[in-house]
C-alpha positions in Angstrom: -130.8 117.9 -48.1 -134.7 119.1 -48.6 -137.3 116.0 -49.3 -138.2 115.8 -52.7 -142.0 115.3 -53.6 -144.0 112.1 -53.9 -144.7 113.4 -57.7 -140.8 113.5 -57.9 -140.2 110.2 -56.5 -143.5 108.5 -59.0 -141.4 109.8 -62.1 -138.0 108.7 -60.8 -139.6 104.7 -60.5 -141.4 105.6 -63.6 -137.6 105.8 -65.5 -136.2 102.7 -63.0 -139.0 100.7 -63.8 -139.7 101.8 -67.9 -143.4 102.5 -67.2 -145.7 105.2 -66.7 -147.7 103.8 -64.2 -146.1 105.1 -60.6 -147.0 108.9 -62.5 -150.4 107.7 -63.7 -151.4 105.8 -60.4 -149.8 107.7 -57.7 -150.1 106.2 -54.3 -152.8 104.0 -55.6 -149.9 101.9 -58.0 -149.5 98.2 -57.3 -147.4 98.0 -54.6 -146.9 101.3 -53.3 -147.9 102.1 -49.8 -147.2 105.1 -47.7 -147.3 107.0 -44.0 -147.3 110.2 -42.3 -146.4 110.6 -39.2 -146.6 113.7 -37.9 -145.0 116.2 -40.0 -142.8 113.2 -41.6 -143.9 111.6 -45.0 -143.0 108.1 -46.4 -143.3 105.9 -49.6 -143.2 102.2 -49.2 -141.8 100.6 -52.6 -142.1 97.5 -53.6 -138.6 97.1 -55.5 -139.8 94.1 -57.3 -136.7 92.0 -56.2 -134.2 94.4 -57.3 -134.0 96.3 -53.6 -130.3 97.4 -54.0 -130.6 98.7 -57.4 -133.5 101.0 -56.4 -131.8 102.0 -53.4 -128.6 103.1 -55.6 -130.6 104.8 -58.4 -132.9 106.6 -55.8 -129.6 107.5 -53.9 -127.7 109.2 -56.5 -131.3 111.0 -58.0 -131.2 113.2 -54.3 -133.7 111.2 -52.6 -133.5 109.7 -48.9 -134.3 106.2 -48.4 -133.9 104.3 -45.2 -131.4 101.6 -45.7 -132.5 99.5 -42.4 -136.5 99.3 -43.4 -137.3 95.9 -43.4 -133.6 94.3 -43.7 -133.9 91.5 -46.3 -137.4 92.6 -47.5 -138.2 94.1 -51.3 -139.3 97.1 -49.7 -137.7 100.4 -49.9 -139.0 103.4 -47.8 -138.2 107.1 -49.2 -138.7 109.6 -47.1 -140.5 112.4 -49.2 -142.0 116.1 -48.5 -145.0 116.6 -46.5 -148.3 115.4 -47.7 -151.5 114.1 -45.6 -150.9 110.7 -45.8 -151.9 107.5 -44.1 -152.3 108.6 -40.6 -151.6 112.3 -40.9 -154.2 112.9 -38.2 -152.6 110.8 -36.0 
């Protein structure tokens, strides 16, 4: 299954969450964080205490999240295309 985009995965919390802001703010939204690591890119989510829910509706919407991320934490991590992100140098 190919990586969707980050712009993808902005809209898709934009409908989860009722808001405009994950499109409007990008990677600079409250509570959004984000790696690269080599040619792998991630988005850090804060799921706002509804982790599994986000997880499911990411899940069925195509996009691949990492179950095991922080176990117990509101953070989801979604793996998305390519993009020079925090530490793309590295």
């Amino acid at each position: 299954m190919a990586k969707k985009s980050k712009k993808k995965l902005f809209e898709a919390l934009d409908q989860f969450f009722g808001t405009d802001v994950y499109s409007k703010d990008g990677l600079n939204a409250q509570g959004i964080g984000d790696e690269t690591y080599g040619k792998e890119s991630f988005i850090y989510v804060d799921s706002k205490g509804k982790r599994s829910e986000l997880e499911s509706f990411l899940r069925v919407n195509d996009f691949q999240i990492n179950p095991r991320y922080g176990k117990g934490g509101d953070y989801v991590e979604v793996a998305v295309s390519y993009f020079k992100g925090y530490h793309w140098n590295q």
